[in-house]
C-alpha positions as CSV (number, residue, x, y, z in Angstrom):
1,X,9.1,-10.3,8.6
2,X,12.2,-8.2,7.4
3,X,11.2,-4.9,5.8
4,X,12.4,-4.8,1.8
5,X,13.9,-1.1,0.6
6,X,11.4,-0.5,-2.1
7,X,12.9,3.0,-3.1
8,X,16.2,3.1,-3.1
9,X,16.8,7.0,-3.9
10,X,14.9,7.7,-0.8
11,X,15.4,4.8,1.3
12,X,11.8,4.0,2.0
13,X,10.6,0.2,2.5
14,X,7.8,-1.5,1.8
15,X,6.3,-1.5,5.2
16,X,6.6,2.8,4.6
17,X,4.6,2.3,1.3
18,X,2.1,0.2,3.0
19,X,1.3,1.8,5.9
20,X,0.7,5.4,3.7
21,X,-1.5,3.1,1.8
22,X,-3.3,2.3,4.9
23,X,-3.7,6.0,5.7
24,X,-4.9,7.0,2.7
25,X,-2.6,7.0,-0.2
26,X,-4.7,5.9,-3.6
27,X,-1.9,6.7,-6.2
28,X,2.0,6.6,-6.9
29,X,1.5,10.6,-6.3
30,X,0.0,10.4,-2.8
31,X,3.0,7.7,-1.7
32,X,5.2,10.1,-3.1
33,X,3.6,13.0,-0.8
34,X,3.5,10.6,1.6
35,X,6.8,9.1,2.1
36,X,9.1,10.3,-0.6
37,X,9.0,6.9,-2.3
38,X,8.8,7.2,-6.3
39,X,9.7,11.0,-6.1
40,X,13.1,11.1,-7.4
41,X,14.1,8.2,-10.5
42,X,11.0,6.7,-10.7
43,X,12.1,3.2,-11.0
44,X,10.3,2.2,-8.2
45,X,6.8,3.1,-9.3
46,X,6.2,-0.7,-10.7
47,X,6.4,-2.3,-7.3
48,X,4.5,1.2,-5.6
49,X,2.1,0.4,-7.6
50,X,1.9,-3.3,-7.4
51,X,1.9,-2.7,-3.4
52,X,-0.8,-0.3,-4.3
53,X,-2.9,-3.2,-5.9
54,X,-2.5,-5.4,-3.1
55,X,-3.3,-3.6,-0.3
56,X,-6.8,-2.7,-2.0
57,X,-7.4,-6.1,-2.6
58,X,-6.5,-7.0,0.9
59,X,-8.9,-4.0,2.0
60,X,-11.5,-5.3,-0.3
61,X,-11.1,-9.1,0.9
62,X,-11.3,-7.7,4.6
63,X,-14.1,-5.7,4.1
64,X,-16.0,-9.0,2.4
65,X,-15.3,-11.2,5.5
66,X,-16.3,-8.4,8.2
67,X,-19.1,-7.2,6.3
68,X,-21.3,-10.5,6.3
69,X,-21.1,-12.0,9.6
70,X,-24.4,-10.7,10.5
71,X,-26.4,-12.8,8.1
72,X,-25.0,-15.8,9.3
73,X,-26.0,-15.2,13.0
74,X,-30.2,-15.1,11.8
């Protein structure tokens, strides 16, 4: 899959924005710490934040599908 520039002032992609979602970033702020992204216009914060939304989903999903195998085993 091709990596889409998210922030264009900084030249940061969304596979950047994902990955300092992955270690840790909860907020347009900590991206910005992160990787720059959202730090200098701000027209990029919609689709920061929108990535933001879907990676907790995807961690929430994950952690649903991992979490009850156990029961299923009995």
């Amino acid at each position: 899959m091709r990596a889409v520039i998210v922030c264009h002032c900084s030249g940061v992609s969304d596979r950047e924005i994902r990955s300092a979602v992955r270690e840790g970033a909860r907020s347009c702020r900590d991206v910005a710490r992160a990787c720059a992204a959202g730090r200098m216009c701000g027209g990029c914060r919609p689709a920061i934040r929108r990535i933001l939304d879907l990676e907790r989903a995807a961690e929430a999903n994950f952690g649903e599908t991992s979490g009850t195998g156990s029961s299923a085993a009995s």
